[in-house]
C-alpha positions in Angstrom: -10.9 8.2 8.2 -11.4 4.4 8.5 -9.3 2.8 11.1 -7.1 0.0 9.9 -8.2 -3.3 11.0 -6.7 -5.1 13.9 -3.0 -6.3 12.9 -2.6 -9.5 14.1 0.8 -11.5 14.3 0.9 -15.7 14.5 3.6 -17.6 15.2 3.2 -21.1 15.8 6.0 -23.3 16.2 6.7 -27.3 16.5 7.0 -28.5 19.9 10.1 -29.8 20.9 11.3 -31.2 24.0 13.1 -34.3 25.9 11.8 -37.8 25.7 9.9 -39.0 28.7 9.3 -42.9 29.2 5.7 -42.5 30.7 4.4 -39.1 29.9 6.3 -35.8 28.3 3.9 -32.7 27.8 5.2 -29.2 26.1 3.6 -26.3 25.7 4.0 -24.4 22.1 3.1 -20.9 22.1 1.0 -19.0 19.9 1.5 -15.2 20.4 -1.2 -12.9 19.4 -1.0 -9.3 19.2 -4.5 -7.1 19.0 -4.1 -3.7 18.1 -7.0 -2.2 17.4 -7.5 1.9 16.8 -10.6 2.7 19.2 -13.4 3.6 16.7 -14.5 7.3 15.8 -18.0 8.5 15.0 -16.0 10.5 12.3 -13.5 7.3 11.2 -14.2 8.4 7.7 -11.9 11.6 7.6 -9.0 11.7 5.5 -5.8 14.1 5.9 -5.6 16.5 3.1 -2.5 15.9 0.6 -0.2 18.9 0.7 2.4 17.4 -1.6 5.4 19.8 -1.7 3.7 22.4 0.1 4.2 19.9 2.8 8.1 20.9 2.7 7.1 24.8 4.1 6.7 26.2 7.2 5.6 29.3 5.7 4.5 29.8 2.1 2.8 32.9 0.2 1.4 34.5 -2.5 3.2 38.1 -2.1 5.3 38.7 0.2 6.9 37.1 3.3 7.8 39.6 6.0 9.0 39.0 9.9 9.2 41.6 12.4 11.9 40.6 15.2 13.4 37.7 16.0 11.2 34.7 14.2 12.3 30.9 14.3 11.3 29.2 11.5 11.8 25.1 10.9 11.0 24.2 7.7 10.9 25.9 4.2 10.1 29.7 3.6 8.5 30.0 0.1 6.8 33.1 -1.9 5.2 32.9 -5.7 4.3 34.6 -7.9 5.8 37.1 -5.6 9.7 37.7 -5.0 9.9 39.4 -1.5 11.0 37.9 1.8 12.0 40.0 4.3 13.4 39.8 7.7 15.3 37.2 7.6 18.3 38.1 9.1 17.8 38.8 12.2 15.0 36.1 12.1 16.5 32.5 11.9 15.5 29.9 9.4 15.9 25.8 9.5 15.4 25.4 6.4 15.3 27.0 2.6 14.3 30.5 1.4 12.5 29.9 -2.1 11.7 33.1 -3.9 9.4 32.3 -7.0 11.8 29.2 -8.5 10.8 26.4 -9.1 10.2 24.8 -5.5 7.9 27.7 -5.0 6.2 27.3 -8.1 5.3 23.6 -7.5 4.5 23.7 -3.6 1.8 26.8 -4.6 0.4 24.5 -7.4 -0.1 22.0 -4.6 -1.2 24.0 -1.9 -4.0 25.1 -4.6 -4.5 21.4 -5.1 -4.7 20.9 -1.6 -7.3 24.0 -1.0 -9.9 22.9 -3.4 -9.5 19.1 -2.0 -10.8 20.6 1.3 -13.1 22.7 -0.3 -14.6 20.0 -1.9 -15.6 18.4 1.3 -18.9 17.8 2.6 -19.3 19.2 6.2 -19.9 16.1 8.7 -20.6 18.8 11.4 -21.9 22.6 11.4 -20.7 24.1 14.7 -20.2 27.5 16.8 -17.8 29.9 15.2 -16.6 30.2 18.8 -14.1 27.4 19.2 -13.2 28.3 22.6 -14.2 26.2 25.3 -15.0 22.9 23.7 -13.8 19.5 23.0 -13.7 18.8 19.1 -13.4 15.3 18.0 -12.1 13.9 14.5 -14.3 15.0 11.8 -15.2 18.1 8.6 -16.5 21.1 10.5 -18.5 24.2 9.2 -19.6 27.0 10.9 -22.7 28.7 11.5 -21.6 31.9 10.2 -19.1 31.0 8.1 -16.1 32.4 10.7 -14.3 30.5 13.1 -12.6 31.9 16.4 -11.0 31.2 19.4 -10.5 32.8 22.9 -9.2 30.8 25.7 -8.5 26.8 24.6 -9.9 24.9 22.4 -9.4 20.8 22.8 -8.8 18.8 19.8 -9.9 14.8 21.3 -8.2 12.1 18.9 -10.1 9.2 21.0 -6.4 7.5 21.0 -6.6 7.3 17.2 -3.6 9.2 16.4 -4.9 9.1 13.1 -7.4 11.2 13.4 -7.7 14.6 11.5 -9.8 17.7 12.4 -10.9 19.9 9.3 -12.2 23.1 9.7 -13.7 25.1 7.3 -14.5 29.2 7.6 -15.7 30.5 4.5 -14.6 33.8 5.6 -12.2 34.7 8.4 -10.4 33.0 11.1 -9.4 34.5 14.1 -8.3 34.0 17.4 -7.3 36.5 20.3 -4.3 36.8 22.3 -3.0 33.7 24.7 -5.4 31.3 22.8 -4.5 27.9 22.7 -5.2 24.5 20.3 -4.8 21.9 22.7 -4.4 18.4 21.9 -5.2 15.2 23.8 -5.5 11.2 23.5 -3.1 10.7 20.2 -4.2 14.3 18.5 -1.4 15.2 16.3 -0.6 18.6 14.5 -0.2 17.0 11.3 -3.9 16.1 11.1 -5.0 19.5 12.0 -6.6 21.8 9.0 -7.8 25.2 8.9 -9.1 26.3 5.6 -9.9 30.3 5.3 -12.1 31.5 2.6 -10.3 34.8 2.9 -7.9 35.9 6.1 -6.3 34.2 9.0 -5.2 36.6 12.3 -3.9 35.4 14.9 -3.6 36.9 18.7 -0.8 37.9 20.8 1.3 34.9 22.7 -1.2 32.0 21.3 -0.5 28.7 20.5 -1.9 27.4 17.5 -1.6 23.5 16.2 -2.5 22.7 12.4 -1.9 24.0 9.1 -3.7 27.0 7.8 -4.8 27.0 4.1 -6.0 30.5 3.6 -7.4 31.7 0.2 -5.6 35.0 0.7 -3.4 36.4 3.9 -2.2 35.0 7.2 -1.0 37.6 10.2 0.6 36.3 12.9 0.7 38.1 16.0 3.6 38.9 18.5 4.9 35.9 20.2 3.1 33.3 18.6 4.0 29.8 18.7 2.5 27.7 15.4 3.0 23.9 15.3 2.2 23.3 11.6 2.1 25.5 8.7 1.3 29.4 8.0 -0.2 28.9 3.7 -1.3 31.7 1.4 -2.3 31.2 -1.5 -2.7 34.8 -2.9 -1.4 37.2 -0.2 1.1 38.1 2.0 2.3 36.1 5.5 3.0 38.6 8.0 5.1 38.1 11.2 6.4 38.8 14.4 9.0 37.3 16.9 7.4 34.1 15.8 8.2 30.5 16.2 6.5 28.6 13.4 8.0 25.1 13.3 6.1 22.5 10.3 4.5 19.6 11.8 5.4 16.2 11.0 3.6 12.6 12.0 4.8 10.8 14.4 5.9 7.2 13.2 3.1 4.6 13.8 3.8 2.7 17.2 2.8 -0.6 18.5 1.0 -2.6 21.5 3.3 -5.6 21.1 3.7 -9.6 23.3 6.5 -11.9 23.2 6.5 -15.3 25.0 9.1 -18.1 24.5 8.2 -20.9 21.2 8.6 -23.6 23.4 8.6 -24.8 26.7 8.9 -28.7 28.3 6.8 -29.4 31.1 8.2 -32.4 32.0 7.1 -35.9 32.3 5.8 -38.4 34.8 3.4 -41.1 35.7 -0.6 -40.9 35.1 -2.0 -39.9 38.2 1.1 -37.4 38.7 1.4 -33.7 38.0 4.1 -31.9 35.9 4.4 -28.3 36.8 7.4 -25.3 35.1 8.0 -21.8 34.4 7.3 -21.1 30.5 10.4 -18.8 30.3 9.4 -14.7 30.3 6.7 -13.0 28.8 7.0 -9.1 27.6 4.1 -7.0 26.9 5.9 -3.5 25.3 3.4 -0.3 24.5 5.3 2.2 22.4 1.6 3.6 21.2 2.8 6.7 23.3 -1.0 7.5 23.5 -3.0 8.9 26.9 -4.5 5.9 29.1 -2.7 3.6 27.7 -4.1 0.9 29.8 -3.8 -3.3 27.8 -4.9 -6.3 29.3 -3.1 -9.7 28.1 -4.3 -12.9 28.0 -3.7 -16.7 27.9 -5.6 -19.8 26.8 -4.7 -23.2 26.3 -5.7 -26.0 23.4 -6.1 -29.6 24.6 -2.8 -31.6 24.9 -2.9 -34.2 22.1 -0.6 -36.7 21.2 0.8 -37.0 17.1 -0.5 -39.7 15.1 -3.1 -42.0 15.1 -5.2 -42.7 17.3 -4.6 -39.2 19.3 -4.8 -39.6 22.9 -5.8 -36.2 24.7 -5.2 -34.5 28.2 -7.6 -32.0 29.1 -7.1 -28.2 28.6 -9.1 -28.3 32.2 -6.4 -30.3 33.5 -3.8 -27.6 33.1 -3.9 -24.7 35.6 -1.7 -21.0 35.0 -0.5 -18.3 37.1 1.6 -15.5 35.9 3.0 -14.8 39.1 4.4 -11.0 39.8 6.2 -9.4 37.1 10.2 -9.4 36.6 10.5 -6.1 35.5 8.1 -3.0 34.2 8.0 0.3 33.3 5.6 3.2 33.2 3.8 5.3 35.5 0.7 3.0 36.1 -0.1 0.1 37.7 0.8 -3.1 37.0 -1.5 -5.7 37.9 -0.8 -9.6 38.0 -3.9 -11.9 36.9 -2.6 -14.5 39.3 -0.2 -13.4 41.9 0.5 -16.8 43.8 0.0 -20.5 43.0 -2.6 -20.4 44.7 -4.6 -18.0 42.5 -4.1 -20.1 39.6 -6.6 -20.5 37.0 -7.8 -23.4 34.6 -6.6 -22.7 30.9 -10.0 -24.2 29.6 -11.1 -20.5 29.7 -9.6 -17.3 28.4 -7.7 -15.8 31.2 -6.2 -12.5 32.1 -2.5 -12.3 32.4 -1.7 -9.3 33.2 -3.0 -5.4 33.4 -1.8 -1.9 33.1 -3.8 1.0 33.9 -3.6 4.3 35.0 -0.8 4.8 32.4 0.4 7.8 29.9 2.3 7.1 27.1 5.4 3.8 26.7 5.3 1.0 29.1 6.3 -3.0 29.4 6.2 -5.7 31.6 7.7 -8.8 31.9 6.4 -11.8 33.9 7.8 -15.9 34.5 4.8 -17.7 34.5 3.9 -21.1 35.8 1.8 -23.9 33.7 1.4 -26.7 36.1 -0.5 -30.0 34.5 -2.5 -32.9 36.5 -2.1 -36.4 34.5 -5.5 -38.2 34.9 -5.4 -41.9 35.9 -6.2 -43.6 32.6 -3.7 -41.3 30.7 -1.8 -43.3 28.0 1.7 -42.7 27.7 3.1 -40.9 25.2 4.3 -37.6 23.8 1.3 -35.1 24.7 1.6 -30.9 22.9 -0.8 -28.1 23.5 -0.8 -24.5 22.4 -1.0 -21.7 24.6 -2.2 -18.2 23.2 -0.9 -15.0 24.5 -2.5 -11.8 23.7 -2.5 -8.4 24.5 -5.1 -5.2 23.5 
């Protein structure tokens, strides 16, 4: 699936600031925010539309039956059969739809949905033997046309949680008891796919994450816990002191920076130096992702005067330091670019702000930092702006 380009937000705005008799320079700020979805060998995958089959935890062609004490979030659906059984004693979240019309639609889609995978070229043929490996986003076939697992199986989103895994068994899928579809780095059930030419069965006290699209029955073992969806299209779904909750996407999140619009350095006399705190800076990460490390930057334009001619001051002139941060949170480390005034840095170059590494998940940081300006001698006075760039990624 191709990762969406880098959104990137501007705001620029006029410099304002009190009038200084011999020299008055402010400092506009530019914030830019880089998000940009590591890159997958496999960025070309799509998810697969369910369209109302999307509203069912469980949906077959027969029957429906539950043994025990099932939990079930999401719809329970059954056409062009009528039976649903079990239910009480097992508990449903949702809707019980025996062959009307919400059934009959969300089995048209899930047929829809079926062939769509079906359709789909294979970007990988792999073991049948899922368990034991690391799977990253892509279409994958197997070697003998049967997929299984037995122990854990990783599903590796890259921190694109975007990214869908497809797998296709042209026969059977199966897994044994206390398997386990484990996901890491932004994976998300709701991108997970196993299509089944003919049966799914699925071991004693597993976990199992994804939807399963199977051409005819699914049997859920004892204990199971599915995140995602239990579909089939011609036969019966069997189970048994289940918990099958439907998956759902997590709402996209965002690496985001915030510094003030405007900030007056001061003024004074060529030859002198101007030095003040810009006002706080915020990095927030509510990606939610594993090692969600960022680095944010600063750089500084020249400070020019308005009109004509323009008089300039030197980006070199100006030196930064962030200083330590205000506030934070998250279970890394936060790391200042410069700690102290005296680890300040020139803003002719790009320079790093602040760090975070080491860190699952949300996180922010706030920081005061200090732009301090040296006036050369042949300065003319006047009214002298610059733009300083914040950004994060």
């Amino acid at each position: 699936m191709a990762s969406p380009g880098p959104a990137i937000t501007r705001r620029t705005l006029p410099a304002m600031g009190r009038f200084a008799a011999v020299l008055l320079l402010i400092a506009a700020t530019t914030v830019l925010i880089d998000v940009a979805a590591p890159q997958s060998a496999r960025a070309e995958t799509v998810t697969v539309p369910l369209g109302t089959a999307a509203d069912f935890a469980v949906l077959a062609g027969t029957t429906v039956t539950s043994t025990g004490l099932s939990v079930i979030t999401g719809d329970i659906g059954v056409s062009p059969g009528t039976a649903v059984t079990g239910f009480p004693p097992g508990q449903i979240n949702g809707a019980i739809h025996s062959n009307d019309g919400p059934a009959v639609q969300a089995k048209a889609d899930l047929a829809v949905a079926y062939n769509n995978v079906a359709a789909r070229p294979t970007t990988d043929i792999i073991s049948g033997g899922l368990g034991g490996t690391t799977v990253t986003t892509g279409v994958y076939g197997s070697v003998n046309g049967t997929f299984g697992i037995t122990g854990t199986v990783t599903l590796d989103a890259e921190g694109d949680p975007n990214a869908v895994f497809i797998f296709k068994a042209t026969s059977t899928f199966i897994t044994a008891a206390d398997s386990v579809v484990n996901l890491i780095n932004g994976a998300q059930s709701c991108n997970v796919f196993w299509q089944v030419g003919s049966s799914a069965t699925f071991g004693a006290n597993s976990i199992l994450r994804g939807d399963v699209l199977a051409f005819t029955s699914i049997t859920v073992g004892a204990g199971l816990l599915v995140d995602g969806r239990t579909l089939a299209l011609n036969g019966a779904v069997t189970m048994d002191t289940d918990t099958i909750t439907r998956s759902t996407c997590a709402q996209p999140r965002e690496l985001s920076i915030s510094a003030p619009t405007a900030a007056d350095l001061g003024g004074a006399a060529p030859g002198g130096t101007v030095s003040a705190q810009l006002g706080p800076v915020t990095v927030e990460d509510r990606r939610g992702i594993e090692d969600a490390n960022w680095i944010a930057t600063v750089v500084a334009t020249d400070f020019v005067t308005s009109g004509s001619p323009v008089r300039t001051v030197g980006r070199s002139n100006a030196s930064y330091w962030s200083g330590p941060a205000t506030s934070t949170i998250g279970d890394g480390t936060f790391t200042s670019g410069q700690p102290t005034a005296q680890d300040a840095q020139t803003l002719d170059l790009q320079r790093t702000a602040f760090t975070y590494t080491g860190g699952r998940g949300t996180s922010s940081a706030t920081w005061d930092p200090v732009v301090t300006v040296q006036i050369p001698l042949a300065t003319v006075a006047g009214v002298y702006s610059c733009t300083l760039t914040f950004s994060v990624a």
